[in-house]
N, CA, C and O atoms as a GROMACS GRO file, in nm:
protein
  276
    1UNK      N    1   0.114  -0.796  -0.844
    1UNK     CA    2   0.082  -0.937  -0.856
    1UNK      C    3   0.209  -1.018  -0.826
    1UNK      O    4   0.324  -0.985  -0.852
    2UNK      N    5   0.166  -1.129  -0.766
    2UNK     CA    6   0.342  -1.230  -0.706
    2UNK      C    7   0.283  -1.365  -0.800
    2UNK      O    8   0.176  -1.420  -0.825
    3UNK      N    9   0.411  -1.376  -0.827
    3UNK     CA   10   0.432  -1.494  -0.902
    3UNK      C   11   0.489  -1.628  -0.797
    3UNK      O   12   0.589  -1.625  -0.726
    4UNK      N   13   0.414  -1.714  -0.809
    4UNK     CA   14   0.503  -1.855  -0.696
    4UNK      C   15   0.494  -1.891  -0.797
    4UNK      O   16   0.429  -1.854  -0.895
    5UNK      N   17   0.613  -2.028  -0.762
    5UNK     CA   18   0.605  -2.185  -0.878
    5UNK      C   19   0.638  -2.250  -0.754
    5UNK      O   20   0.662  -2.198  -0.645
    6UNK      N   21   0.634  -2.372  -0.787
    6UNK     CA   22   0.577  -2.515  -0.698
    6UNK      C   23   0.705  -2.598  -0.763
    6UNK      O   24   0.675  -2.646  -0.873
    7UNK      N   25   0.846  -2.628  -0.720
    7UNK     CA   26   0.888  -2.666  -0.763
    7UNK      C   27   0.868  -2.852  -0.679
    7UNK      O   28   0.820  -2.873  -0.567
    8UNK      N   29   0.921  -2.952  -0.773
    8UNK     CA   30   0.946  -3.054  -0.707
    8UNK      C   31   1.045  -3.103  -0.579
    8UNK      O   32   1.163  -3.066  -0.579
    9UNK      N   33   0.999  -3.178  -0.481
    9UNK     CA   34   1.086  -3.188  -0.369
    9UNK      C   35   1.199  -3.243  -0.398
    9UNK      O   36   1.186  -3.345  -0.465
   10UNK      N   37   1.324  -3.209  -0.369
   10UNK     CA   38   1.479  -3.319  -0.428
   10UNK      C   39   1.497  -3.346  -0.306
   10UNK      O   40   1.564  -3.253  -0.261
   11UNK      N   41   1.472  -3.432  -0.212
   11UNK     CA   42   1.451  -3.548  -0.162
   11UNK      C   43   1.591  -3.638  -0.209
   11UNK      O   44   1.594  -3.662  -0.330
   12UNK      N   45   1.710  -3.692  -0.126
   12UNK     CA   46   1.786  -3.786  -0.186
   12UNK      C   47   1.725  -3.925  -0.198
   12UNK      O   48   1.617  -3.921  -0.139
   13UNK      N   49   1.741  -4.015  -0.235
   13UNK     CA   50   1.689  -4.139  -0.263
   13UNK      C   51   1.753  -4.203  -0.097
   13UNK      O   52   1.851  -4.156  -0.039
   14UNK      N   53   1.671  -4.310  -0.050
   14UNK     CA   54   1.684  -4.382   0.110
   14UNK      C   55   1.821  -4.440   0.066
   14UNK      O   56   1.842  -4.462  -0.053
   15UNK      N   57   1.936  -4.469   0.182
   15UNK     CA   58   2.017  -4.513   0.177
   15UNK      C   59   2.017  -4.682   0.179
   15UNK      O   60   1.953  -4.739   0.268
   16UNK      N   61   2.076  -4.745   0.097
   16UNK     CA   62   2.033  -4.886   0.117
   16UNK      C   63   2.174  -4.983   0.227
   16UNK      O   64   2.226  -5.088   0.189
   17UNK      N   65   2.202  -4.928   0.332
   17UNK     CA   66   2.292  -5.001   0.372
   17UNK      C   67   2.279  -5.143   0.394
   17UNK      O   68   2.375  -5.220   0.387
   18UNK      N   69   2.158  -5.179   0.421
   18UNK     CA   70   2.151  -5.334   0.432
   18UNK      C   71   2.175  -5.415   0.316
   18UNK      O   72   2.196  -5.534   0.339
   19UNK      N   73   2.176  -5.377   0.198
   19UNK     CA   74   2.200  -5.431   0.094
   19UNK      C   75   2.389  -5.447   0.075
   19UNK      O   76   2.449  -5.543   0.027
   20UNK      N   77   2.442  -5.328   0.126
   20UNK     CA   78   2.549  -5.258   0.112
   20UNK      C   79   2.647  -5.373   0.210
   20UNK      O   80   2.759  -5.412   0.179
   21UNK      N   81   2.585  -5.406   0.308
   21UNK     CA   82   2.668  -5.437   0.403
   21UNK      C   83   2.686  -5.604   0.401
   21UNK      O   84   2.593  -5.681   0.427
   22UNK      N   85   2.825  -5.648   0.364
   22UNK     CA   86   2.830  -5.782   0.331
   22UNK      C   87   2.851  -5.871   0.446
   22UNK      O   88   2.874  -5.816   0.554
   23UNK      N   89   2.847  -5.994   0.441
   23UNK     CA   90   2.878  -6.133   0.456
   23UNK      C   91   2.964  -6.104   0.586
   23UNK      O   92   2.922  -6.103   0.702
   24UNK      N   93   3.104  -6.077   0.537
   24UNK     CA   94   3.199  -6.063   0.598
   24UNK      C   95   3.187  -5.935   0.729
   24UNK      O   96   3.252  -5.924   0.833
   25UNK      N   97   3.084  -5.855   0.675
   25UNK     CA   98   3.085  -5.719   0.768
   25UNK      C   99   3.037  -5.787   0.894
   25UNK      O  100   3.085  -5.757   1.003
   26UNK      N  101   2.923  -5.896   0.876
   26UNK     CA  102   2.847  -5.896   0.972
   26UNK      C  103   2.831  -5.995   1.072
   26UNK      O  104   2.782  -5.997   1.185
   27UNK      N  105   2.913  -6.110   0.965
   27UNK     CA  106   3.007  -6.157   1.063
   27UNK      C  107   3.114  -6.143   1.128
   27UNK      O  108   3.140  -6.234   1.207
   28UNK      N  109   3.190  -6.053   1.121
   28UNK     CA  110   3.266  -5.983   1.211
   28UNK      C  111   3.208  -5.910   1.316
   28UNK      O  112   3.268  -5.892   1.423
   29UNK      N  113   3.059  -5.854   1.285
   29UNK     CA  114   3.029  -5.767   1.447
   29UNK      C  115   3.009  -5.876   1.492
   29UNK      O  116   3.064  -5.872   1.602
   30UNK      N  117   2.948  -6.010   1.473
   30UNK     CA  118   2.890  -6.081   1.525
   30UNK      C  119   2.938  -6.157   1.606
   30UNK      O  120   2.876  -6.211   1.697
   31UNK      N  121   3.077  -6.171   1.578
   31UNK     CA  122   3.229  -6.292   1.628
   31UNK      C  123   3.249  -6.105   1.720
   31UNK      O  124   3.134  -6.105   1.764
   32UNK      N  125   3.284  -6.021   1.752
   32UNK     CA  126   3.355  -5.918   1.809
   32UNK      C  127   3.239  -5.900   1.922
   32UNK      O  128   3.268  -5.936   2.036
   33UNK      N  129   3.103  -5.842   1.896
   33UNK     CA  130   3.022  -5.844   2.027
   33UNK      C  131   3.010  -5.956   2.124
   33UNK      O  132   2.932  -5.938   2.217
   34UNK      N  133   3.072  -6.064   2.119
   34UNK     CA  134   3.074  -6.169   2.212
   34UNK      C  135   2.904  -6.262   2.177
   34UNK      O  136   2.827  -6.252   2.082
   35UNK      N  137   2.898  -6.348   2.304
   35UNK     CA  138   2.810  -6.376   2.320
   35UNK      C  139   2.695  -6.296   2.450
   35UNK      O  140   2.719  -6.250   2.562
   36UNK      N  141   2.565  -6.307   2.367
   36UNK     CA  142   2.448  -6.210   2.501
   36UNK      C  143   2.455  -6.321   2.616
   36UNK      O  144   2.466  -6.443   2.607
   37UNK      N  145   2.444  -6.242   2.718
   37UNK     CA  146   2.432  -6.306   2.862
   37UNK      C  147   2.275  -6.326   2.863
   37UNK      O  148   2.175  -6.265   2.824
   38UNK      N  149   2.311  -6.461   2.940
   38UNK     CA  150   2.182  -6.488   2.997
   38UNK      C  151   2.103  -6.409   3.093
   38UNK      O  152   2.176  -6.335   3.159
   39UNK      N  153   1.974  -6.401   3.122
   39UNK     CA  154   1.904  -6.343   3.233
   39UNK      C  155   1.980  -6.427   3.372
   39UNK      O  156   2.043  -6.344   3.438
   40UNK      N  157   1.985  -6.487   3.397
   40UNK     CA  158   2.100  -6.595   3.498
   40UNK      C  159   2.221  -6.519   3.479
   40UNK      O  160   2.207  -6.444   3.576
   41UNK      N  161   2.354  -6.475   3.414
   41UNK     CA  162   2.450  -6.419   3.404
   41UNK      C  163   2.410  -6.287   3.477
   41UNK      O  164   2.468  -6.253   3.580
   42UNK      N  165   2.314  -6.219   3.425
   42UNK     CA  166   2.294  -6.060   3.461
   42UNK      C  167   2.248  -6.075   3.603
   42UNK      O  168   2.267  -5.977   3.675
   43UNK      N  169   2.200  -6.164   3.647
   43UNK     CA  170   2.150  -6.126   3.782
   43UNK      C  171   2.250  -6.193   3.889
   43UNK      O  172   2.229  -6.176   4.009
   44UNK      N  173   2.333  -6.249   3.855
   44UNK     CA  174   2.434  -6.297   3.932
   44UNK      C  175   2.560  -6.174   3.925
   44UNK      O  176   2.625  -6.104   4.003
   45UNK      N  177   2.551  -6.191   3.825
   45UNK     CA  178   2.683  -6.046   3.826
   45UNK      C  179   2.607  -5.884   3.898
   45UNK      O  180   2.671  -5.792   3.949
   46UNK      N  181   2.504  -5.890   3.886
   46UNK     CA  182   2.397  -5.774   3.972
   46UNK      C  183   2.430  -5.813   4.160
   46UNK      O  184   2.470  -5.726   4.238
   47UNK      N  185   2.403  -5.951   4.197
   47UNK     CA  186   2.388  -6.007   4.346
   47UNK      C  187   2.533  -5.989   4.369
   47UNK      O  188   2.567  -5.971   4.486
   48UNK      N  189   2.642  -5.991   4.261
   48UNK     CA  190   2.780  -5.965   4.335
   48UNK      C  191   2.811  -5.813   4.340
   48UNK      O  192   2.886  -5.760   4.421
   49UNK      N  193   2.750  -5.758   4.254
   49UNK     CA  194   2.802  -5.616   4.274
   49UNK      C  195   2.724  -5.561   4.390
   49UNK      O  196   2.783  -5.466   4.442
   50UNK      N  197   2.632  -5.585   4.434
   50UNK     CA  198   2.532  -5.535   4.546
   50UNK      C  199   2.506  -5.657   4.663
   50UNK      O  200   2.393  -5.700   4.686
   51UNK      N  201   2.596  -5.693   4.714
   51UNK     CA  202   2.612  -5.792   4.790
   51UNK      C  203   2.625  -5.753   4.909
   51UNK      O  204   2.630  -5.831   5.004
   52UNK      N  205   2.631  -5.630   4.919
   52UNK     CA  206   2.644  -5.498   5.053
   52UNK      C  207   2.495  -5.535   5.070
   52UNK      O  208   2.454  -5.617   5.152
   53UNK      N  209   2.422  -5.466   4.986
   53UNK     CA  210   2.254  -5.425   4.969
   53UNK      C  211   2.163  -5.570   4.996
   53UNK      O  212   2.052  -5.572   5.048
   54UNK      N  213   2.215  -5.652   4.964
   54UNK     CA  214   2.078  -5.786   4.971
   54UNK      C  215   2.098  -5.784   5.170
   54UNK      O  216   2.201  -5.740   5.220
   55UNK      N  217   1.989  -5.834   5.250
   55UNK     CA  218   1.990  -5.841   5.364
   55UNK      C  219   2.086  -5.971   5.393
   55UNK      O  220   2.104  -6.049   5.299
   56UNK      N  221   2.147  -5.995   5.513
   56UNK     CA  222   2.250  -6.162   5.468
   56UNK      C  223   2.120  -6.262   5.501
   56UNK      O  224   2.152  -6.379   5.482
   57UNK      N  225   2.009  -6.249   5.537
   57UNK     CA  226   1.943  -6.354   5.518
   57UNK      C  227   1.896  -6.412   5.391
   57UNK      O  228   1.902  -6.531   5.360
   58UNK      N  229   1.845  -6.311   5.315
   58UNK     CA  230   1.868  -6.371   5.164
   58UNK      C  231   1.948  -6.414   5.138
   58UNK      O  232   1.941  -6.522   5.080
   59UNK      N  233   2.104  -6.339   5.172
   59UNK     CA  234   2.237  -6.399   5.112
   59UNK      C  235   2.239  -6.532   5.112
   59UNK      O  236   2.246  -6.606   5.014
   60UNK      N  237   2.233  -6.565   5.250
   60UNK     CA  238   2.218  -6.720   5.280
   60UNK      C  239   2.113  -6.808   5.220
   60UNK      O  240   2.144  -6.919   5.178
   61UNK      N  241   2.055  -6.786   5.217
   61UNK     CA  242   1.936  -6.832   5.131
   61UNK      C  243   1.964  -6.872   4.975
   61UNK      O  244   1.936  -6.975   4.915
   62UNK      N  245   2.022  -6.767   4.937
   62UNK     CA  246   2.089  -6.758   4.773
   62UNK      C  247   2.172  -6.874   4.769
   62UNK      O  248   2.155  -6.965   4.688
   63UNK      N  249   2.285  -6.874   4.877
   63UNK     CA  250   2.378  -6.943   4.899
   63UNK      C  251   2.359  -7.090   4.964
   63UNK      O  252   2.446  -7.171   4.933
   64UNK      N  253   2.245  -7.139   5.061
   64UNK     CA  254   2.191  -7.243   5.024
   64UNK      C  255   2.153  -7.288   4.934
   64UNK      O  256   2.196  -7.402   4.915
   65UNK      N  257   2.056  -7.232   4.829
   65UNK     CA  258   1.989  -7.312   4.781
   65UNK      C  259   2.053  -7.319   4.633
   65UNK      O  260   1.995  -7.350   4.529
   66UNK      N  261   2.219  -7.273   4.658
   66UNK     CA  262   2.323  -7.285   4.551
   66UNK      C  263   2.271  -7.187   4.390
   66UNK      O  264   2.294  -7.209   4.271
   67UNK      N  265   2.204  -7.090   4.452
   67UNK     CA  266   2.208  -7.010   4.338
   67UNK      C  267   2.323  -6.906   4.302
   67UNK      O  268   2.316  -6.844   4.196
   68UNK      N  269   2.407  -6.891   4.372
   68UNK     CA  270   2.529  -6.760   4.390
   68UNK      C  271   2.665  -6.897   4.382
   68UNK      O  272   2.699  -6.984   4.462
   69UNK      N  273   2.705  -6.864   4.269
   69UNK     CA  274   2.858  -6.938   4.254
   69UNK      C  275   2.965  -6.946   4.397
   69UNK      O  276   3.076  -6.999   4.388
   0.00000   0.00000   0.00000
């Protein structure tokens, strides 16, 4: 004959970092990650890095109609 027992799960209790994490913490990531770029920022810094790749008729186009700095 086998004997089991069923013990209870010890499980640690959830970590509460949001409670944990102060004032000061989070304004510091907040001042250190900068500011988010605009959808306008990202696609301009995209048209300069690939400025090989757009055909130059778009280029020109971009560049008329004063969307490319």
């Amino acid at each position: 004959m086998t004997m089991t027992a069923d013990f209870p799960s010890q499980d640690p209790p959830p970590a509460r970092t949001s409670r944990n994490t102060s004032v000061w913490r989070k304004l510091l990531a907040v001042v250190t990650d900068g500011p988010t770029p605009t959808a306008e920022d990202v696609i301009t810094a995209y048209l300069h890095r690939h400025q090989n790749d757009v055909p130059p008729a778009l280029w020109i186009e971009l560049e008329r109609r004063r969307l490319i700095p």
